[in-house]
MDTraj code that builds the backbone (N, CA, C; nanometers):
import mdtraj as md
import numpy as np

residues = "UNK UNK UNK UNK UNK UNK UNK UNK UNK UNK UNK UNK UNK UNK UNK UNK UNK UNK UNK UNK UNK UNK UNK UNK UNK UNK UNK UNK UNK UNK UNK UNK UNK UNK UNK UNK UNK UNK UNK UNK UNK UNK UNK UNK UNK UNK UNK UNK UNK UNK UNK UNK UNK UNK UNK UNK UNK UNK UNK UNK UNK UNK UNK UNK".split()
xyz = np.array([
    [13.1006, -9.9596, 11.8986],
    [13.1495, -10.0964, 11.8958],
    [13.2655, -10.1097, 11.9936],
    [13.2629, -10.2038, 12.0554],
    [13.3785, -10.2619, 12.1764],
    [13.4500, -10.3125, 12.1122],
    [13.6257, -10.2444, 12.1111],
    [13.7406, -10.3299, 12.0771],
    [13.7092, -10.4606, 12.1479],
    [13.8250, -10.5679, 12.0777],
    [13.8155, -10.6648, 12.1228],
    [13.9629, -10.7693, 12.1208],
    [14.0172, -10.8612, 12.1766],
    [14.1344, -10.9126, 12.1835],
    [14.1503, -10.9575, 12.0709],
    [14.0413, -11.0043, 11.9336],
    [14.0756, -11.0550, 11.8645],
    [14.1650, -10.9780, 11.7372],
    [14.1620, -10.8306, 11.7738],
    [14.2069, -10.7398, 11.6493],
    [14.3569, -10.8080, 11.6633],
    [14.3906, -10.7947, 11.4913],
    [14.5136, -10.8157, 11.4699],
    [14.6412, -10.7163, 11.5502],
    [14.7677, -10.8343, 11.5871],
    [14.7926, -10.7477, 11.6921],
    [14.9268, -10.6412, 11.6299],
    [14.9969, -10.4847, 11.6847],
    [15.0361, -10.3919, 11.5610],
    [15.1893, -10.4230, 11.6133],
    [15.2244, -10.4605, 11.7459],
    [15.3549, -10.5282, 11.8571],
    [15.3407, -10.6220, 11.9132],
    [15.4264, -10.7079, 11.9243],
    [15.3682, -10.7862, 12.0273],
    [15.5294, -10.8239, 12.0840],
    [15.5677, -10.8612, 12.1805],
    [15.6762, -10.8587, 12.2667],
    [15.7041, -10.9937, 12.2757],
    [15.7964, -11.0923, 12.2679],
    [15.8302, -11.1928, 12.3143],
    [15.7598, -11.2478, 12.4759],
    [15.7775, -11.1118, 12.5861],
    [15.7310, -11.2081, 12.6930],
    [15.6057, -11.1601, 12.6902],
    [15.5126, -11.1500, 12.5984],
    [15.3437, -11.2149, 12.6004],
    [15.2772, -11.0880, 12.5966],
    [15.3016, -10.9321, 12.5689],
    [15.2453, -10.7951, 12.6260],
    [15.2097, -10.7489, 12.4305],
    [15.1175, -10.7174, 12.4586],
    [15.0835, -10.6931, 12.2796],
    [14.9990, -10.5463, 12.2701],
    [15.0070, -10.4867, 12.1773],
    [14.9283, -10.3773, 12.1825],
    [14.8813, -10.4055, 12.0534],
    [14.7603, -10.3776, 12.0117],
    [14.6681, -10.3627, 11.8565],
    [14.5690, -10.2077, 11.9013],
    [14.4990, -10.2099, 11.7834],
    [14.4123, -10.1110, 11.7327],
    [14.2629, -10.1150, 11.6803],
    [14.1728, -10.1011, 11.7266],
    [14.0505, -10.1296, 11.6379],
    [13.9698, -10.0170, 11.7118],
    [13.8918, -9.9769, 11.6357],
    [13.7425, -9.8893, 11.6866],
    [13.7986, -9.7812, 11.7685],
    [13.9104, -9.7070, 11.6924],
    [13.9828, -9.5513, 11.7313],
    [14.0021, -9.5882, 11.8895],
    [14.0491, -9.7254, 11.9058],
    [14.1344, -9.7349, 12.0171],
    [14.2771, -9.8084, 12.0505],
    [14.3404, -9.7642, 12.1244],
    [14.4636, -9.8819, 12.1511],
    [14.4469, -9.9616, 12.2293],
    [14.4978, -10.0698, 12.2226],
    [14.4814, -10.1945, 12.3161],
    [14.5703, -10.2483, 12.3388],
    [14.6270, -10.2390, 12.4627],
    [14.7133, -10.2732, 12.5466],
    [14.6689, -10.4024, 12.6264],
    [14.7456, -10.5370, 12.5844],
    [14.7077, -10.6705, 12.6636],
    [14.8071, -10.7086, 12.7555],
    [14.8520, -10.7606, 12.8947],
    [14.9654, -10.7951, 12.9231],
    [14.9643, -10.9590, 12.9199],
    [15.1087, -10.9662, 12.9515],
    [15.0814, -11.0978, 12.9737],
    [14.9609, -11.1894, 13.0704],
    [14.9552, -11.1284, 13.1469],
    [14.8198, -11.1889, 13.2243],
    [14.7029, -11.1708, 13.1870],
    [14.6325, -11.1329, 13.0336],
    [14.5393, -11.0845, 12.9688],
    [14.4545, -10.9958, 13.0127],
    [14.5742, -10.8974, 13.1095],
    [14.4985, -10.7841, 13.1816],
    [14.4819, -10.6512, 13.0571],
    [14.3767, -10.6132, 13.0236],
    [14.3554, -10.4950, 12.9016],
    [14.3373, -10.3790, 12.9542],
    [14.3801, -10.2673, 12.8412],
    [14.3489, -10.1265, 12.8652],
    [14.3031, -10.0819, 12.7191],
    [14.1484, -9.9873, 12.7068],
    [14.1533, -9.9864, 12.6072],
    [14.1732, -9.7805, 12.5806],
    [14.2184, -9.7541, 12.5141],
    [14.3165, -9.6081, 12.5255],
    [14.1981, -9.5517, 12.3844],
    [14.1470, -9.4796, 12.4213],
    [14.0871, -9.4052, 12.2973],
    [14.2031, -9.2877, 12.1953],
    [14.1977, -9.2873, 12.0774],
    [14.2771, -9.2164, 11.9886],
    [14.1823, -9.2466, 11.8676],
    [14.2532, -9.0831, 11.7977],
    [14.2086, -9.0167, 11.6841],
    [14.3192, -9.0599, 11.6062],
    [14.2712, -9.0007, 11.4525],
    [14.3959, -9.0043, 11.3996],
    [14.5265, -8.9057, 11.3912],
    [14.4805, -8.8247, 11.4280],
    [14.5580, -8.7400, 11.4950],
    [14.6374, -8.7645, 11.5773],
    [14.6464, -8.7892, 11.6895],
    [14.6764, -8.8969, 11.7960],
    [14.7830, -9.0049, 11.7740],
    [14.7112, -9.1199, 11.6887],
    [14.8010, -9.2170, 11.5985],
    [14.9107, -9.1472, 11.5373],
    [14.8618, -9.0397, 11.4235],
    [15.0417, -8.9880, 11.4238],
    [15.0863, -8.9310, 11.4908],
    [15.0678, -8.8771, 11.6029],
    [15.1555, -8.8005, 11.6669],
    [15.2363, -8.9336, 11.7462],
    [15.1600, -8.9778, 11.8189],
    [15.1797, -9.0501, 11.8573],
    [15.3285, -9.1641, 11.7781],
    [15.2615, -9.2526, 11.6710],
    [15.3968, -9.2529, 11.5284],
    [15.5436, -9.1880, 11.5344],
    [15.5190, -9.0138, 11.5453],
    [15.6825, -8.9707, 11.5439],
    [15.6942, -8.9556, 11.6590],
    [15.6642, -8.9708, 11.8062],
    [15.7774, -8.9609, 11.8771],
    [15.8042, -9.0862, 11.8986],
    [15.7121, -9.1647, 11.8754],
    [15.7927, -9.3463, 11.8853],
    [15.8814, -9.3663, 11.8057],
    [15.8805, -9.3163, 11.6939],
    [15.9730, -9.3267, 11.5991],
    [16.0812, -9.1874, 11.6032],
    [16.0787, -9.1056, 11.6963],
    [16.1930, -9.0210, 11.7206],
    [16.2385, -9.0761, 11.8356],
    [16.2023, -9.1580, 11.9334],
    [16.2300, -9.2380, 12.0382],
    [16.3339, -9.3116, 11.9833],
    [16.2608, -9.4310, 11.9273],
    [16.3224, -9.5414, 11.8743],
    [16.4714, -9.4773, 11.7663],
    [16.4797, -9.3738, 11.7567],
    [16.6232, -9.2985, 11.6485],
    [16.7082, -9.2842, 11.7594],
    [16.6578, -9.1983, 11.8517],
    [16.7340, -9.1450, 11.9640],
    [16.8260, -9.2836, 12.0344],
    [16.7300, -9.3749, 12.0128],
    [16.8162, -9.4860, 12.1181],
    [16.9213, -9.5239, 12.0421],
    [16.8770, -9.5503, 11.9468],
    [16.9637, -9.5778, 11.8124],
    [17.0913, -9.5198, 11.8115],
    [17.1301, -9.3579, 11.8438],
    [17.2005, -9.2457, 11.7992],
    [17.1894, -9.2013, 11.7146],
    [17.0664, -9.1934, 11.6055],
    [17.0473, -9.1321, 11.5292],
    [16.9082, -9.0417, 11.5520],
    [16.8715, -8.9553, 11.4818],
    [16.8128, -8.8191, 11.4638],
    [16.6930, -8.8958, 11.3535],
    [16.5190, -8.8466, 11.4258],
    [16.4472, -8.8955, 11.3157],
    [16.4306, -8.7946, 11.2024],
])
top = md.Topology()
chain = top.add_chain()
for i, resn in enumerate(residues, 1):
    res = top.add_residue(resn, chain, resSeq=i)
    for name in ("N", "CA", "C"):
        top.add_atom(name, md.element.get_by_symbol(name[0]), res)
traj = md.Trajectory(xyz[None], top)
C-alpha cells in the first residue's frame, strides 16, 4: 500500500513542512507539497524516538 498525504500528520511546523507515518513509512511534506517517503521499521521508529528526544534534552541543557 502507498502512503499517502492524507495520514494524520505526527509534526507539523508553522511554516507549512509536516512529517506523518503510515504503511512503515515516514513522510516528509514541504511546504511546496514536495514528498519523501522514508521506509522504517519499528525498530527504526524507536531508535529513531531517543535520539530526537536526546536531541531535543541536549538543546534544552538537560540529559535524556
Amino acid at each position: 500500500m502507498t502512503p499517502t498525504k492524507t495520514t494524520p500528520a505526527q509534526y507539523s511546523h508553522p511554516d507549512g513542512y509536516t512529517v506523518g507515518y503510515s504503511d512503515w513509512h515516514l513522510i516528509c511534506i514541504g511546504e511546496d507539497d514536495t514528498t519523501a517517503f522514508i521506509p522504517i521499521g519499528s525498530r527504526g521508529l524507536i531508535d529513531l524516538g531517543l535520539k530526537l528526544a536526546a536531541l531535543g534534552m541536549a538543546q534544552l541543557g538537560g540529559t535524556a
